[in-house]
Residue, then its C-alpha position, 0 to 999 in steps of 0.5 A: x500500500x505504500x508504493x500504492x500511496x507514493x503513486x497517488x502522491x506522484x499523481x496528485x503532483x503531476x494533476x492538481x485536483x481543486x481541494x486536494x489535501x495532498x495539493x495544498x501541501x504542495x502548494x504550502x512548500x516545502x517547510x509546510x511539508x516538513x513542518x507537518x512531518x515534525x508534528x506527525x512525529x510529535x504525535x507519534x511519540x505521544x501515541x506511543x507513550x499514552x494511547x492506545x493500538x488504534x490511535x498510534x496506527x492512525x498516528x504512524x499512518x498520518x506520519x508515513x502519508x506525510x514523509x512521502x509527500x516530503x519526500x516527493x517534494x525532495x525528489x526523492x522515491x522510496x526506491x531511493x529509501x530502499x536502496x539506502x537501506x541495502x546499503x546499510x544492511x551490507x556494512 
């Protein structure tokens, strides 16, 4: 589903649809972007220490959508991420 919601981030990006969440983002820029990934984290780290399995799953989605418009908005894909990750694995 990730790769699924990277697609449709990349969608959104190349065809803005009016009243796109996704869009006004974009349109935000990038310290928008990367602020709302600082609050999603925030928000992480509260749900893990104090909620329940419902609401650290909706935490940590909330923070995965918003790291792959970051990302878009950086150029960088999750292949990019995976590749990254390979090579730590080797050392």
């Amino acid at each position: 589903m990730i790769a699924e919601l990277e697609a449709i981030i990349q969608d959104r990006r190349r065809n803005p649809r009016l009243g796109s969440y996704t869009n006004s983002l974009f349109d935000a820029g990038v310290n928008r972007i990367a602020q709302k990934v600082g609050e999603e984290a925030v928000e992480v780290v509260v749900a893990a220490l104090g909620q329940g399995r419902e609401a650290q799953i909706a935490e940590l989605s909330d923070l995965f959508y918003h790291t792959l418009v970051l990302m878009n908005q950086l150029g960088i894909t999750l292949d990019d991420v995976y590749h990254e990750l390979e090579e730590r694995h080797k050392k």
